[in-house]
C-alpha positions in Angstrom: 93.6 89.1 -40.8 91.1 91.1 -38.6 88.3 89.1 -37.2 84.8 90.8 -36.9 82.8 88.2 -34.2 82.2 91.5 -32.0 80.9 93.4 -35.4 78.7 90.4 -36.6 77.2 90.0 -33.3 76.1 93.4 -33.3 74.8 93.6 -36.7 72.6 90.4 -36.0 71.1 92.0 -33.2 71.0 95.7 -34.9 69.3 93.6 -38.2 67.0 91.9 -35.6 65.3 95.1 -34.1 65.6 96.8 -37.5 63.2 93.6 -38.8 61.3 94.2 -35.9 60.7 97.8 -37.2 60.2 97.2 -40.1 57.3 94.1 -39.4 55.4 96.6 -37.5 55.1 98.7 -40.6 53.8 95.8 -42.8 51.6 95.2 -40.0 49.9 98.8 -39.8 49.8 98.6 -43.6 48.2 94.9 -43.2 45.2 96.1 -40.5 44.8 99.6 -42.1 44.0 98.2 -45.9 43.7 94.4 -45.6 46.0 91.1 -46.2 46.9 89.4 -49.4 49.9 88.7 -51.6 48.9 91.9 -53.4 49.8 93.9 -50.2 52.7 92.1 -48.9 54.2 92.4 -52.7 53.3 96.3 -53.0 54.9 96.9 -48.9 58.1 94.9 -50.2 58.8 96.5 -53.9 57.9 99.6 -51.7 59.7 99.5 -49.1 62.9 98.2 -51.3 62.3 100.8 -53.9 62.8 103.5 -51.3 66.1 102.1 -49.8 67.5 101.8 -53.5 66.0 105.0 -54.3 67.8 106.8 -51.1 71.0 104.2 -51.9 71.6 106.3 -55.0 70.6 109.5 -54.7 71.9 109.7 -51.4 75.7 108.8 -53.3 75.0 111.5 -56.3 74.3 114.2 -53.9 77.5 113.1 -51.6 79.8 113.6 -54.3 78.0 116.7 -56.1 77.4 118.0 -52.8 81.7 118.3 -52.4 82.5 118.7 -55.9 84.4 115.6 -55.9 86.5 115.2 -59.5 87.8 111.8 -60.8 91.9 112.1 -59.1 94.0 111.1 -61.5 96.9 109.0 -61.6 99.6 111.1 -61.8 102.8 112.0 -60.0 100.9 114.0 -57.7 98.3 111.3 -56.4 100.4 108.1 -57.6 101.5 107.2 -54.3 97.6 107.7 -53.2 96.5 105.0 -55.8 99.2 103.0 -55.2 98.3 102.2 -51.3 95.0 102.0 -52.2 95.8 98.9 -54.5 97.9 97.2 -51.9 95.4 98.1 -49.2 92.6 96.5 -51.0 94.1 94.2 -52.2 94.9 92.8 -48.4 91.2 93.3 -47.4 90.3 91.1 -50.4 88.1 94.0 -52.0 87.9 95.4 -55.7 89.7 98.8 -56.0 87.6 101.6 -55.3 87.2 104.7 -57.5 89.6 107.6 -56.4 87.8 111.4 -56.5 89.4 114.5 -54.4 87.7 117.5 -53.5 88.4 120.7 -51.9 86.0 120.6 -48.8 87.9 123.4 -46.8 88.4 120.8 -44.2 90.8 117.6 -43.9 88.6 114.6 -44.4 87.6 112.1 -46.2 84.3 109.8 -46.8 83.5 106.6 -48.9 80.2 105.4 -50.1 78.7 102.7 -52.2 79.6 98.6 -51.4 82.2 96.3 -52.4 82.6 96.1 -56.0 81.4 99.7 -56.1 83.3 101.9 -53.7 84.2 105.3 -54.0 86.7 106.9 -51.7 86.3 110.7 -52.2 89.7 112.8 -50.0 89.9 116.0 -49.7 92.7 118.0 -50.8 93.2 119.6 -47.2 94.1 116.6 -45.9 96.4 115.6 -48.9 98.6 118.3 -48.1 98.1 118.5 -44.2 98.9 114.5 -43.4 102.5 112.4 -43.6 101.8 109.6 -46.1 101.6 107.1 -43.5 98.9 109.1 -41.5 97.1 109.3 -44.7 97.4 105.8 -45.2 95.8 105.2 -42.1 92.8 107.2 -43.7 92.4 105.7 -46.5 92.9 102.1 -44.9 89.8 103.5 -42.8 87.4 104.3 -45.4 88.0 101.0 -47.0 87.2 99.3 -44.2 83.9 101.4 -44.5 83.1 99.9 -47.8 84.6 96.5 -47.0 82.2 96.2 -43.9 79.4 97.2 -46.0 78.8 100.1 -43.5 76.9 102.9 -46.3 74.4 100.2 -47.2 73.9 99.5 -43.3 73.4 103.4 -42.5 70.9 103.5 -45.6 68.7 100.7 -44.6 68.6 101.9 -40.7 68.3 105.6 -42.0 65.2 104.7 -44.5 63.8 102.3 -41.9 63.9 105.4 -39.5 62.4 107.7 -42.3 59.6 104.3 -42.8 58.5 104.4 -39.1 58.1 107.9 -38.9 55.9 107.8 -41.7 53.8 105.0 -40.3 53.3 106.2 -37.3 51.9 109.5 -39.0 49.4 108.5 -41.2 48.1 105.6 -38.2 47.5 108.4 -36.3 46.0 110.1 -38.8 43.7 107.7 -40.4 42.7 106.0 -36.8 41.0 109.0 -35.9 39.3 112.2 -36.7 40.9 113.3 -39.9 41.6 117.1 -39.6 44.5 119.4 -39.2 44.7 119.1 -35.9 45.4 115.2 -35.9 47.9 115.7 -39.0 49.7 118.0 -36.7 49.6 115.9 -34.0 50.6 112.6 -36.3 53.4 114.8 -37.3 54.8 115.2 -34.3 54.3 111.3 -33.3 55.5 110.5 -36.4 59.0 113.1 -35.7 59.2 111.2 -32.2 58.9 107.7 -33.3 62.0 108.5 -36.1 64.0 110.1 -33.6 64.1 106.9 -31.4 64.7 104.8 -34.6 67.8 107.2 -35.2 69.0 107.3 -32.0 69.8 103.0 -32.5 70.9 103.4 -35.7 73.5 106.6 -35.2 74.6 103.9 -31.8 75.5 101.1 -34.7 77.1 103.6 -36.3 79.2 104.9 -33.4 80.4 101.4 -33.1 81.1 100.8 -37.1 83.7 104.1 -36.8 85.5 102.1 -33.6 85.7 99.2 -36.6 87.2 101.1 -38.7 89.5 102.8 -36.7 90.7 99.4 -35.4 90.8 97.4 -39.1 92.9 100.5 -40.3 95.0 100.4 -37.6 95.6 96.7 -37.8 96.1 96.6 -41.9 98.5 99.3 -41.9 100.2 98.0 -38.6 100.5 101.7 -37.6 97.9 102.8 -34.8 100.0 105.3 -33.9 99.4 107.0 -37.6 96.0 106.4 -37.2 95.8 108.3 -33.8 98.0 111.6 -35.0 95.8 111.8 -38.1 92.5 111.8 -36.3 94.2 114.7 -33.8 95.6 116.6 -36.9 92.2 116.6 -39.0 90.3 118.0 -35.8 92.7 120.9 -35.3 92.3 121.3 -38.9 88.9 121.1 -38.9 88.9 123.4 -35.9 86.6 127.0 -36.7 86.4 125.8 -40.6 83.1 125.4 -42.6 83.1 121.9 -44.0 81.8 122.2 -48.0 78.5 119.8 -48.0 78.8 119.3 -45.0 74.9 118.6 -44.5 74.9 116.3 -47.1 78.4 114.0 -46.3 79.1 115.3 -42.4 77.4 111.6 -41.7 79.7 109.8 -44.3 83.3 111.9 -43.5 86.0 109.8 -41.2 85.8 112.9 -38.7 82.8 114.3 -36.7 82.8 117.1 -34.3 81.8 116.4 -31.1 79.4 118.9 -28.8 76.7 118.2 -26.1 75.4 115.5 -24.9 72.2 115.5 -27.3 74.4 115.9 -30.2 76.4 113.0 -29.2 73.2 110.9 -28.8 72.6 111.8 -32.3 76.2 111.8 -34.0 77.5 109.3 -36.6 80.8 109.9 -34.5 82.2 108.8 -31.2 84.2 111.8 -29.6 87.5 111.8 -31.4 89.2 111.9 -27.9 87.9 108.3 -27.1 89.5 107.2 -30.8 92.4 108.2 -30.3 92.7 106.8 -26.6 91.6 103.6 -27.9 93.9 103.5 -31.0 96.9 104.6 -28.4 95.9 101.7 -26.4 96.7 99.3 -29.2 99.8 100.8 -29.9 100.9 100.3 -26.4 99.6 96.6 -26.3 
């Protein structure tokens, strides 16, 4: 039903300079301490170790972090679980697991993959959203775990965290080793994951447009789409967000600010959402 040759096209070139990244590593760790199928197998089982390692932690302390509880399937939620099923069920994917948690904001966030999904939704926006703006939520963070978009965010994000750290210690270790030139292989090592970041929080500016526009298109309702996303940021609007430095990465809303925190946001400005899910409602 909704074709992805923009998405895939992107993802082959973000994958590219992420490999690219990630060779340059391998090759610090080759010149600093030698070549040999020993080191090539220690950088990989490394270097995959850490991903998995940040893969799930990173989806423990997401749902601890919100105090997200199993939602049950009761008169309350059943028309929740129910869309869900049929939603999935049109993008081809497994049901996900259903948790709510009071965040004292409207939102809602998904992590893990296919065949392992969890959708957690707060109860703000339970009781703040018409069922078929919620729908258009919920068809949104599905699309997030049907596009594989957590795993994508964890490999850039621990790539990122890899480059910083190999920038670091080849400062460190390719000259005079003393506190000054830790210091200084700090700050390179800071530097050199900022610009890593900066690509990767651009991929994922682009994955929420995917989203938006996959919800919009499985639900056949844009227009729900749009007056959620300008309901949840008046709600959102002066609120503290619970966990909010742990999930505000993961959520389906992200508050917008100056142009360096844009650089650096998860989030396009909600305003150019909306426009562009108004756009598809006209066409």
């Amino acid at each position: 039903m909704v074709g992805h040759n923009g998405l895939k096209l992107r993802m082959l070139l973000a994958g590219s300079i992420l490999f690219m990244f990630y060779a340059a590593i391998a090759g610090f760790v080759f010149l600093s301490f030698g070549t040999g199928t020993p080191i090539l197998l220690a950088v990989a089982l490394g270097s995959i170790g850490f991903v998995g390692f940040q893969y799930k932690f990173g989806k423990w302390m997401a749902l601890r972090s919100v105090g997200a509880e199993e939602m049950p399937e009761g008169n309350r939620y059943n028309r929740i679980h129910r869309s869900v099923e049929s939603l999935s069920s049109d993008m081809d994917i497994d049901k996900p697991r259903l948790m709510v948690a009071k965040m004292g904001v409207p939102n809602a966030f998904a992590v893990g993959r296919k065949g392992a999904g969890v959708v957690v939704v707060s109860q703000e926006i339970i009781d703040l959203l018409n069922h078929d703006e919620l729908e258009g939520v919920l068809a949104h963070e599905l699309a997030h775990v049907k596009n594989r978009d957590v795993v994508m965010m964890v490999v850039g994000q621990s790539i990122a965290s890899l480059v910083g750290l190999a920038v670091q210690f080849a400062y460190f270790f390719g000259g005079e080793q003393n506190f000054g030139s830790y210091i200084v292989g700090m700050v390179l090592g800071t530097v050199a994951q900022m610009i890593v970041s900066i690509f990767v929080m651009a991929i994922s500016r682009y994955r929420e447009y995917v989203a938006d526009r996959d919800a919009a298109e499985y639900t056949n309702n844009p227009d729900a789409m749009a007056r959620a996303l300008e309901k949840i940021s008046a709600g959102a609007k002066n609120k503290e967000m619970r966990g909010e430095n742990t999930v505000n990465a993961l959520c389906i809303f992200g508050s917008s600010g100056s142009l360096i925190k844009r650089i650096f946001s998860t989030h396009p400005p909600t305003e150019e959402r909306i426009s562009r899910l108004r756009s598809m409602d006209a066409y």
